[in-house]
C-alpha positions in Angstrom: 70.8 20.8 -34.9 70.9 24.0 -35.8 68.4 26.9 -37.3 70.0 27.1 -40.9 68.5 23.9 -43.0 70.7 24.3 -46.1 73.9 25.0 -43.9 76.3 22.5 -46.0 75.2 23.2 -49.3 76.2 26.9 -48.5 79.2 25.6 -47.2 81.6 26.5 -50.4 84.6 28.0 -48.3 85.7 28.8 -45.0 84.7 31.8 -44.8 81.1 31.0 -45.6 81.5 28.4 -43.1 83.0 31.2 -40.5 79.5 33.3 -41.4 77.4 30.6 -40.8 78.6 29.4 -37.8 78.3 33.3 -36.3 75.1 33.4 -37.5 74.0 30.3 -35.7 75.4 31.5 -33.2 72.9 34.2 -33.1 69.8 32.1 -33.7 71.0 30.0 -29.8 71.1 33.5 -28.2 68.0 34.4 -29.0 66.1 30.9 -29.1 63.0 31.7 -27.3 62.1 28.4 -25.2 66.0 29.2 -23.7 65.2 32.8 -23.1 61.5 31.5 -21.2 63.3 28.9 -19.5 65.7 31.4 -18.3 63.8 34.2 -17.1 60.6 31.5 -15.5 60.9 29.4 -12.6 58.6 27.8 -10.7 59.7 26.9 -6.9 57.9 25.4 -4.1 56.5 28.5 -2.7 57.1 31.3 -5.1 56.7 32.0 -8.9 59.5 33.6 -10.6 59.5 35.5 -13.2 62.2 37.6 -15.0 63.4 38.3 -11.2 59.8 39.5 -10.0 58.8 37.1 -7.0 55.3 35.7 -6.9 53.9 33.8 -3.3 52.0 31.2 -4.8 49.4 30.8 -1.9 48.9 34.7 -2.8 47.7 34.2 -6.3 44.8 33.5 -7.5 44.3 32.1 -11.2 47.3 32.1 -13.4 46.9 32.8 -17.2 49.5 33.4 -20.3 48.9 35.6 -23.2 51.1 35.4 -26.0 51.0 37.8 -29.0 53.7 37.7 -32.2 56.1 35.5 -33.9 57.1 34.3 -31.1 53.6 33.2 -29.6 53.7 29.7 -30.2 57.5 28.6 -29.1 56.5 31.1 -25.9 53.2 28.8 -25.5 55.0 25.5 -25.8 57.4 26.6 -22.9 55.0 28.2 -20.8 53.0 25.2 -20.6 56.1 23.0 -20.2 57.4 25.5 -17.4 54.2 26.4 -15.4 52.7 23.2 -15.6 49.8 22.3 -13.3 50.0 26.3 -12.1 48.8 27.6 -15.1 45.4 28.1 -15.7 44.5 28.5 -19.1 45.0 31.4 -22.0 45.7 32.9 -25.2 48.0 32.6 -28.1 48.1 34.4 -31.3 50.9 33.9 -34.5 51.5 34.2 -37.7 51.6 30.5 -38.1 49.7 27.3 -36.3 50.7 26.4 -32.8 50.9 22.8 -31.9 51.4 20.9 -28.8 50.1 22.7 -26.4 47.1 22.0 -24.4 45.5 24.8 -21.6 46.2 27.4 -24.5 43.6 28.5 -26.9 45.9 29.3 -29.8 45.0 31.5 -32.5 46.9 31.9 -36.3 46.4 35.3 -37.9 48.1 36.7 -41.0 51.4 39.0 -41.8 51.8 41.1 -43.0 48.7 42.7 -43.7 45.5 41.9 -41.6 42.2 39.7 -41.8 39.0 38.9 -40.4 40.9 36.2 -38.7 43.3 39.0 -36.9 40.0 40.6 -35.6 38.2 37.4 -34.4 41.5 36.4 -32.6 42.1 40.1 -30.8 38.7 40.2 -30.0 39.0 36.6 -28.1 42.2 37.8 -26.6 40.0 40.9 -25.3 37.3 38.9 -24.1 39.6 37.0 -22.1 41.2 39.6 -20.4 37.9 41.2 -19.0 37.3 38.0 -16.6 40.6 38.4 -14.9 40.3 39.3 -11.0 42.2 41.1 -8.7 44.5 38.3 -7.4 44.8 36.6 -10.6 48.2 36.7 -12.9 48.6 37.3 -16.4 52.0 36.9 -17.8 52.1 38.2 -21.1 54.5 37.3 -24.5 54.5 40.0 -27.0 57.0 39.9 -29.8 57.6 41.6 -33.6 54.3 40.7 -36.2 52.0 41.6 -32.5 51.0 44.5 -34.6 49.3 42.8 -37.3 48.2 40.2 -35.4 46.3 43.2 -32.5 43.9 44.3 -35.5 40.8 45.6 -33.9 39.6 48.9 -35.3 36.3 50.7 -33.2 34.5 50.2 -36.0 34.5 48.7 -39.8 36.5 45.7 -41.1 40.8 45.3 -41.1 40.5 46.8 -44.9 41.3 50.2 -44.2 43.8 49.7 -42.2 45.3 47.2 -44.5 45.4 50.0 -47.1 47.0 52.3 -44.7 49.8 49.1 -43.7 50.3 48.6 -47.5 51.0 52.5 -48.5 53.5 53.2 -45.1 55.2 49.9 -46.4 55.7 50.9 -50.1 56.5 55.2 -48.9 59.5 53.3 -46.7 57.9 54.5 -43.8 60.3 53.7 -40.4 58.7 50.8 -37.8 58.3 54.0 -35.1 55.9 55.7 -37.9 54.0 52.2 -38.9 53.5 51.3 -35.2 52.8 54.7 -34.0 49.5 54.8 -36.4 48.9 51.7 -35.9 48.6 52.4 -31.9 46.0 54.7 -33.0 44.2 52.4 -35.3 43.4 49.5 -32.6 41.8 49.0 -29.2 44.3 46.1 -28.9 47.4 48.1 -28.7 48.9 51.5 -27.1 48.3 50.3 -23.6 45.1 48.3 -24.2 45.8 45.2 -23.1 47.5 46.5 -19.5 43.8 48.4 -19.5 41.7 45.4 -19.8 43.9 43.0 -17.4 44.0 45.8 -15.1 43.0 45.1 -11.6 45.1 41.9 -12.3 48.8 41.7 -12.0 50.5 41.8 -15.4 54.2 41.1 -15.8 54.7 41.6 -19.8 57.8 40.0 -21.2 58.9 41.8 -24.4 60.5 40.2 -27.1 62.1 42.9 -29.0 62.6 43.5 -32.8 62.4 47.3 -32.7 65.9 49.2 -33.2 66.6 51.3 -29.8 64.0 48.8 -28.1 61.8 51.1 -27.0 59.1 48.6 -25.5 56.5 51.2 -26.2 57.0 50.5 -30.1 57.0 46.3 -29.9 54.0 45.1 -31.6 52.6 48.9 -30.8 53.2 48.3 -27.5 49.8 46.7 -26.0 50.9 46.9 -22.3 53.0 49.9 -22.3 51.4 53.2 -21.4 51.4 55.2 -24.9 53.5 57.9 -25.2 52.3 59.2 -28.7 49.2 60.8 -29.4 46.7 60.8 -31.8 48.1 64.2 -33.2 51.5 62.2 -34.4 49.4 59.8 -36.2 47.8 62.3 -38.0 51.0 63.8 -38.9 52.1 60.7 -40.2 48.5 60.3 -42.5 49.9 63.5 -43.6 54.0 63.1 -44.2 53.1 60.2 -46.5 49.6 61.8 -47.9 48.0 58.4 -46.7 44.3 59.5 -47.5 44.7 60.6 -51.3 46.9 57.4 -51.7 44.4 55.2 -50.0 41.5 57.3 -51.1 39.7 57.5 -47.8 38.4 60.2 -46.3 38.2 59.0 -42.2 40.9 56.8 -41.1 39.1 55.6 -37.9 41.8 56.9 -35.4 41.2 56.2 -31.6 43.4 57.6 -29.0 45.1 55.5 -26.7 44.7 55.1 -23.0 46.6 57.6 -20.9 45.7 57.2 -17.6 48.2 56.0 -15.3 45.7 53.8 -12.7 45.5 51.2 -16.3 49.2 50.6 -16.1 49.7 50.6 -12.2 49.6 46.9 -12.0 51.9 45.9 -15.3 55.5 45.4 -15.4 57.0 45.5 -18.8 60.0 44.2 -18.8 62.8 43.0 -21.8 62.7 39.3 -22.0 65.7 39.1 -25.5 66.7 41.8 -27.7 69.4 41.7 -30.8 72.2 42.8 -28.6 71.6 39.2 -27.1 72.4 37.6 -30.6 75.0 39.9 -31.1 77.5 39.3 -28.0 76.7 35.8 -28.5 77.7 36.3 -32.7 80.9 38.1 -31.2 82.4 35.6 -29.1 81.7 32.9 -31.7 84.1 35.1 -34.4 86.2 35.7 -31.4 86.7 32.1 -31.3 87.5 31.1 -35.3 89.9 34.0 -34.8 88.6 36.8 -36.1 88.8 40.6 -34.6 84.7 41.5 -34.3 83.0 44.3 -32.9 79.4 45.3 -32.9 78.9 48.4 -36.0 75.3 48.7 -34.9 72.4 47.7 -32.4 70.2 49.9 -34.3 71.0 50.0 -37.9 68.4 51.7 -39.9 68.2 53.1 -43.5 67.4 52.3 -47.2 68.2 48.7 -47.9 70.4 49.2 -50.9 72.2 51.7 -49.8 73.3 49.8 -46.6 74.2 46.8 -48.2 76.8 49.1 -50.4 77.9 50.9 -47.8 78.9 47.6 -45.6 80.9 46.4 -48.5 82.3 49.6 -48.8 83.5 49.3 -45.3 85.0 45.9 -45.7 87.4 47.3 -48.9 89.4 49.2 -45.9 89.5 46.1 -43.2 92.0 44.3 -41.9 92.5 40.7 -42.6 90.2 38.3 -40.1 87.6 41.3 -39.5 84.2 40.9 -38.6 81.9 43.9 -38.7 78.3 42.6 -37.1 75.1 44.7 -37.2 71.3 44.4 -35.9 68.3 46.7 -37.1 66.0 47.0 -39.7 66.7 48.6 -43.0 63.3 50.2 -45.1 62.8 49.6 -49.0 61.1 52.7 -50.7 59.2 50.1 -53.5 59.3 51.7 -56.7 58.8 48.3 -58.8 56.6 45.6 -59.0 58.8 42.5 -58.4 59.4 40.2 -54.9 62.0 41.2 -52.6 62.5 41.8 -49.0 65.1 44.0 -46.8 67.6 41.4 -46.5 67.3 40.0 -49.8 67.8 44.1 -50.8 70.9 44.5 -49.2 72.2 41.2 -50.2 71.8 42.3 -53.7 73.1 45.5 -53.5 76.3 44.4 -51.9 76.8 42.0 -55.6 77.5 45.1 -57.5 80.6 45.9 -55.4 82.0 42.9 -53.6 85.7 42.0 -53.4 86.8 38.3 -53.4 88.1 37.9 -49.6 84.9 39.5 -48.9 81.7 38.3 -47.5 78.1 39.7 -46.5 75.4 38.1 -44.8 72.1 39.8 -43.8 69.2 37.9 -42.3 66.0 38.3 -40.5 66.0 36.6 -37.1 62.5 35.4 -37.7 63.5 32.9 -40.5 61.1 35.0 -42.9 62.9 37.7 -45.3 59.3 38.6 -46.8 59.0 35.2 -48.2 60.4 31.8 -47.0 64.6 32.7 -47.8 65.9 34.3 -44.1 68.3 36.2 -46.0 71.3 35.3 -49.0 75.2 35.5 -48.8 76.5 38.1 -50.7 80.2 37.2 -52.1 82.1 36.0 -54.9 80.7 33.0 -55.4 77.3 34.1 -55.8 78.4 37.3 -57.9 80.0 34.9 -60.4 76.7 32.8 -60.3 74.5 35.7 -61.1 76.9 36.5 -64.0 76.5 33.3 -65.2 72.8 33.0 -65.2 72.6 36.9 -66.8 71.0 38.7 -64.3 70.7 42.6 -64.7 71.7 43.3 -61.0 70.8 46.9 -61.4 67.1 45.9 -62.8 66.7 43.2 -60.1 67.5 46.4 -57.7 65.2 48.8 -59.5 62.0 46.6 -59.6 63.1 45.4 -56.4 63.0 41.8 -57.4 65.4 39.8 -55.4 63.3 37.0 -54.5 63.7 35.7 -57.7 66.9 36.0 -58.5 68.2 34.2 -55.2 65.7 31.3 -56.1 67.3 30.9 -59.3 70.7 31.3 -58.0 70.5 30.3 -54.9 72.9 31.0 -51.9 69.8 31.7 -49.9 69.7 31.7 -46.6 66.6 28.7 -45.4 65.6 28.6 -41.6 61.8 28.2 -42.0 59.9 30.3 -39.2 62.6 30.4 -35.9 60.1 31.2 -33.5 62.5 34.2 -32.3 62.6 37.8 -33.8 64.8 40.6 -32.6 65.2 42.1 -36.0 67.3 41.5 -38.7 71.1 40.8 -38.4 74.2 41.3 -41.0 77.3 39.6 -40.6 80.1 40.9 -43.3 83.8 39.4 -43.0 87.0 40.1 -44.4 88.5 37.1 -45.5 
C-alpha cells in the first residue's frame, strides 16, 4: 500500500493517475526504514554503517539518538536492525513513537516550541554526557530537529518562539531560521558532537534543506558550525526581530568551534530529495512521459512559483514532466490557514490550461496542517468556480487550507515518517 490514502478518489483522469503514481514513487525512495535498512548491517564480527566498519569486540556500549520527523520510523528500524547490540537511547518527534522498546522516546511540538521540547533536549543531553570512550552513538537527525533541540542558556522556549513566529511570517529562508536558531540553543550548532565526544559518533542526516548542506539540517547538532553569532545578529537585524518581538536580549550563545569536539563524528547523508527525484523520473519514464529534474533546490515565494511552473507547462511538449524539490517561503500578509504547497497549488488555479496538471507536496505528509499538498488542474479550477471562491482573496489572506477542504483534491498521507523537503510534479497532458 502506498503513502497517498485518498489515491482513488483523486483518481479523475489519467493524468492525475500518472501524478500520483510519480509521486508515490517518491514517497518509496525516500521511505526511511528502506533507507536504514540500506545503509545498517549488522554481521558476525563487524557493524556496518553507511559503509563505515565497526569491530564489534572493539566497541563498547552501543546507543541511538534520533532527532526529527523522522525519529520514530528511524527508532523502529534501529531496534529491528541492531537488535540484541543496541544498548539503549533517545528518540525525539513531532509525534508519539510506538513499538519500540530499549528507546526512551520523546514527542515535542512543531512548529513552534514547548516546555516539552526543553524537557526532552535536556534528556537527550543528559544522556550523551555518560557515553565513554569506546562506546557508539549512531545518531538520526532529520527536518523539524530544530524545533524539537529547544534549549536556550537561560529562560523558557517563549522568546525564541516569538523569534520562530516573526522569521516565519517576514518569509525568512530555512539557512536564516536555522542559522539563529544555532545560536539560540545548546542543542544545536555542533552540540551534540560536543557532548558525545570522546565517543564515536556516526551522524546519519536526513536531509530537507535545499543544497543539503548538513550543517543547516535541524541546525546541524553534530556538524561543526560554520556561522557565527555575528550572522545571527545580522539576521535579528534584516528582519528588525527585536522591535517586532519587543525584546530587548535575544539570549544568543555561540556555538562550539573547536575542532577536538568534532574529531570523533562522521556526518554523513543518509536520503536527500534527489533520492525521490531519480526514483519520480524513472517512474514517468516508464508511463511514457519525457521528465527531467527543473530543480534540486527550488526556492522562492510560493505564489509566484506555482505561476511560474504553469507558466512553463503553456510551452511543453505533449507527455512532459517537469519535477522539482525545495522549499518555497510565504511572506504572510493575511490572517487565514495555508501552507507552501497548498500556496502554490493555489496560485497555479488562476492560470492553468486543461492538458495541464500541478502537483506540489511536502514529503513529510504535513503541508502546515494534515493535507500533504493539492492537485492543481482543471478539474479542481472548475470546482472552485463552482463553489465561488475568490482565488485572488484566498491568495491574499493566504487562506488555502480552507478552500482545499471545501473543495477538496487534497493531497492526504498523514505523517510519512520521511522529509527531504517538498516536491512538485507538473505534467503536460
Amino acid at each position: 500500500m502506498g503513502k497517498i490514502k485518498n489515491n482513488d478518489a483523486l483518481v479523475l483522469n489519467e493524468a492525475r493517475q500518472v501524478a500520483l503514481a510519480i509521486a508515490e514513487a517518491g514517497f518509496a525512495a525516500i521511505d526511511t526504514h528502506t533507507v536504514m535498512a540500506r545503509l545498517m548491517q549488522v554481521r558476525e564480527e563487524v557493524l556496518e554503517i553507511a559503509g563505515i566498519s565497526i569491530v564489534r569486540k572493539d566497541m563498547g556500549r552501543l546507543f541511538f539518538v534520533a532527532v526529527g520527523k523522522c525519529a520514530g520510523e528511524t527508532a523502529r528500524a534501529a531496534e529491528h536492525i541492531l537488535g540484541e547490540l543496541l544498548t539503549g537511547g533517545i528518540a525525539i518527534d513531532v509525534v508519539p513513537i510506538e513499538g519500540v522498546v530499549k528507546i526512551k522516546t520523546f514527542v515535542g511540538t512543531h512548529p513552534l516550541p514547548s516546555p516539552a521540547n526543553i524537557k526532552a533536549a535536556q534528556a537527550l543531553v543528559a544522556s550523551l554526557h555518560e557515553l565513554k570512550e569506546n562506546d557508539v552513538v549512531i545518531f538520526a537527525i532529520s527536518g523539524g530537529g530544530s524545533t524539537l533541540l529547544c534549549l536556550p542558556r537561560e529562560g523558557d522556549h517563549e522568546k525564541e518562539a516569538l523569534i520562530v513566529k516573526a522569521l516565519t511570517h517576514a518569509g525568512a529562508t530555512i539557512q536564516e531560521m536555522n542559522t539563529l536558531r544555532k545560536h539560540l540553543s545548546l542543542a544545536r550548532g555542533g552540540y551534540l558532537a560536543r557532548y558525545a565526544y570522546p565517543a564515536r559518533a556516526i551522524s546519519l542526516i536526513f536531509s530537507d534543506v535545499p543544497g543539503n548542506d548538513l550543517g543547516f539540517v535541524a541546525s546541524g547538532p553534530t556538524v561543526r558550525d560554520k556561522t557565527t553569532i555575528y550572522d545571527a545578529e545580522a539576521i535579528l537585524e534584516k528582519y528588525h526581530i527585536r522591535a517586532t518581538c519587543k525584546i530587548d536580549k535575544c539570549g544568543l550563545i555561540e556555538t562550539p568551534k573547536e575542532v577536538k569536539s568534532f574529531l570523533n563524528t562522521q556526518n554523513i547523508l543518509a536520503v536527500s530529495n534527489l533520492d525521490a527525484l531519480l526514483a519520480m523520473e524513472g517512474k514517468a519514464q516508464s508511463l511514457g512521459y519525457t521528465a527531467s529534474i527543473s530543480a534540486t533546490c527550488l526556492t522562492g515565494e510560493a505564489s509566484i512559483v506555482g505561476r511560474g511552473i504553469v507558466s512553463r507547462l503553456h510551452t511543453a511538449k505533449p507527455k512532459t514532466a517537469f519535477l522539482y524539490a525545495g522549499e518555497t517561503t510565504v511572506t504572510v500578509r493575511g490572517k487565514g490557514r495555508g501552507g507552501r504547497n497548498l500556496e502554490v497549488a493555489t496560485a497555479g488555479l488562476t492560470d492553468i490550461w486543461i492538458d495541464e496538471l500541478m502537483l506540489p507536496f511536502a514529503s513529510d505528509g504535513r503541508d502546515n496542517g494534515e493535507f500533504a499538498g493539492a492537485i492543481c488542474d482543471t478539474i479542481t479550477k472548475d470546482a472552485v468556480a463552482h463553489l465561488g471562491f475568490d482565488l485572488s482573496a484566498v491568495l491574499t489572506d493566504n487562506d488555502e487550507y480552507p478552500l482545499f477542504h471545501k473543495v477538496g483534491h487534497h493531497l492526504s498521507t498523514d505523517t510519512t515518517g520521511s522529509n527531504v523537503s517538498d516536491l512538485i510534479v507538473a505534467l503536460k497532458g
